[in-house]
C-alpha positions in Angstrom: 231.4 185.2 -94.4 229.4 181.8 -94.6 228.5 180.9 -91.0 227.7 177.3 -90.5 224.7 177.6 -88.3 224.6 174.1 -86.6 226.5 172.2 -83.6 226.9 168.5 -83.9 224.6 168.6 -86.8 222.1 170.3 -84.6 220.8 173.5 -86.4 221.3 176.2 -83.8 218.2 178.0 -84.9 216.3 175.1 -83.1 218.2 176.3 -80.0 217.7 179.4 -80.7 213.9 180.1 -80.9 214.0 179.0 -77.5 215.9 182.0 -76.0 213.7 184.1 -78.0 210.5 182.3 -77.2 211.0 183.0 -73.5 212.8 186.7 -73.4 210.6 188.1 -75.5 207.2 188.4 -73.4 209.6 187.5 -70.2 211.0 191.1 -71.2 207.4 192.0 -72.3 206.4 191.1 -69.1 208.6 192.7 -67.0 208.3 195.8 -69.3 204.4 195.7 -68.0 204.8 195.1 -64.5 207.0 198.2 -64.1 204.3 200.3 -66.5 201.5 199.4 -64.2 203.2 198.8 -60.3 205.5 200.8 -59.0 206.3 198.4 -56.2 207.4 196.2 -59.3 209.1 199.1 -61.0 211.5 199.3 -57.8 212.6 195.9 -57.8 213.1 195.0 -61.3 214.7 198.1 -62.0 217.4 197.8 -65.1 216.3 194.1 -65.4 213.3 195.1 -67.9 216.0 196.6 -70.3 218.3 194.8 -69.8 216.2 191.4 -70.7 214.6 193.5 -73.7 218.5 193.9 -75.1 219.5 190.3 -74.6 215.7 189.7 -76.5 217.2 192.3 -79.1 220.3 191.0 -79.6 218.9 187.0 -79.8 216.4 187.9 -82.6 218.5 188.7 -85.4 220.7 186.1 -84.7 217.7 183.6 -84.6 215.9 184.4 -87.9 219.9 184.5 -89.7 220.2 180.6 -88.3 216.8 180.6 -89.5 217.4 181.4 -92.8 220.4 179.3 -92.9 218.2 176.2 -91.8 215.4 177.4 -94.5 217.9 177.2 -97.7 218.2 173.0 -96.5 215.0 172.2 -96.2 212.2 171.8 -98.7 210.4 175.5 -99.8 206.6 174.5 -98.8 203.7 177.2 -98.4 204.1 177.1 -94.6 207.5 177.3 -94.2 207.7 180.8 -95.9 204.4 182.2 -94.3 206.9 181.3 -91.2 209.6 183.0 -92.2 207.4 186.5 -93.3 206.0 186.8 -90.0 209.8 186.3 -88.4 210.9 189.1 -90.0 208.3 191.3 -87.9 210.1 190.8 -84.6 212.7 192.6 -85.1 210.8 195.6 -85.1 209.3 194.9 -82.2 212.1 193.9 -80.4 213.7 197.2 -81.1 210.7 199.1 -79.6 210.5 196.8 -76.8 214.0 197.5 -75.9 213.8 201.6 -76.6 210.9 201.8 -74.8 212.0 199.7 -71.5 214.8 201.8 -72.3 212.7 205.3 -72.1 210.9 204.0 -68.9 213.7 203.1 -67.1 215.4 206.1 -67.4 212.1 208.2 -67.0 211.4 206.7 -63.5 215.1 206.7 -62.3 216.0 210.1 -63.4 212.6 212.3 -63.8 208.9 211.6 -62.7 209.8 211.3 -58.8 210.1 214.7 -57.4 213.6 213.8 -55.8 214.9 212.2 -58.9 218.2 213.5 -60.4 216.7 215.6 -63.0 213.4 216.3 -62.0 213.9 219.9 -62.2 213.4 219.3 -65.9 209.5 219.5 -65.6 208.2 221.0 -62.1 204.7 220.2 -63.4 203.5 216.8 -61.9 200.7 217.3 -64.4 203.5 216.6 -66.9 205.2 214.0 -65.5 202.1 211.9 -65.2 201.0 212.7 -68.6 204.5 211.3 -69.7 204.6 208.3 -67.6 200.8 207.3 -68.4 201.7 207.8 -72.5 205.4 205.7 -71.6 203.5 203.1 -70.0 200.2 202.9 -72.6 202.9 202.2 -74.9 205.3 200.1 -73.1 201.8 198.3 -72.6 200.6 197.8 -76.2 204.2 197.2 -77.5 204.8 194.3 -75.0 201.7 192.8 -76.1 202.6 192.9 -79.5 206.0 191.7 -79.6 204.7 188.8 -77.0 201.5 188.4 -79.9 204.7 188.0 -82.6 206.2 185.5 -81.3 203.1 183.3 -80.8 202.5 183.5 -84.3 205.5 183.0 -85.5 205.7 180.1 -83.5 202.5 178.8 -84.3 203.7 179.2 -87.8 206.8 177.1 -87.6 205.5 174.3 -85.8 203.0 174.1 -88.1 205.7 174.6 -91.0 207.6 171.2 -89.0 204.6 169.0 -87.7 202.1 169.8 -90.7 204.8 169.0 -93.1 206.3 165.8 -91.2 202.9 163.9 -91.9 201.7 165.2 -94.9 
């Protein structure tokens, strides 16, 4: 099935990069906050994960209106260095999400000595060995999904404005 990816001749990828432009490092950012403050962990809770799924679930959608929008316009140079680097995000998104994900769960069910299962690992050697590798990585792959989607935008706005007044 064709999907007509526009709204009153509005190509809804234009819409679209918006809503990943800001859940991606807002969900990178949350992600980090929680890795590196507890106090932070506490209050934003499930919000990390759940802003990394709605991040998750907007990028796909996004590079498909994308590629909609990219078979109407002109093929230049710029515009499919653009679309190459979109198709990174995905993979980030998905370890962005897995890994809020992980961390979530970790903190609300494990490392805490009173948490549900913390029976699992009596060792608080091992839990903080766990929780500092969760949160080195929930670390370096916040900033590289939030790295991603600078470049990807850099691209495309070069791939728009470059190509309007050439």
């Amino acid at each position: 099935m064709d999907i007509d990816w526009q709204f009153n001749g509005l190509p809804l990828h234009i819409l679209f990069i918006h809503v990943v432009v800001v859940l991606v490092p807002l969900a990178a950012l949350a992600a980090t906050m929680t890795a590196v403050w507890p106090a932070a962990r506490r209050r934003i809770g499930i919000v990390a994960p759940i802003l990394a799924l709605a991040a998750l679930v907007m990028v796909p959608i996004t590079v498909e209106a994308g590629e909609w929008l990219a078979q109407r316009v002109a093929a230049t140079p710029l515009l499919g260095t653009h679309m190459d680097l979109a198709r990174i995000l995905l993979p980030w998104a998905i370890a962005l999400f897995a890994l809020t994900t992980i961390q979530w769960g970790w903190h609300r069910f494990v490392a805490t000595p009173d948490a549900r299962w913390s029976g699992l690992l009596r060792s608080a050697v091992t839990r903080t060995a766990i929780t500092t590798v969760i949160s080195v990585l929930v670390v370096l792959v916040s900033l590289a999904a939030t790295v991603a989607v600078v470049a990807i935008g850099e691209s495309g706005t070069r791939a728009v404005w470059l190509n309007s007044f050439s």
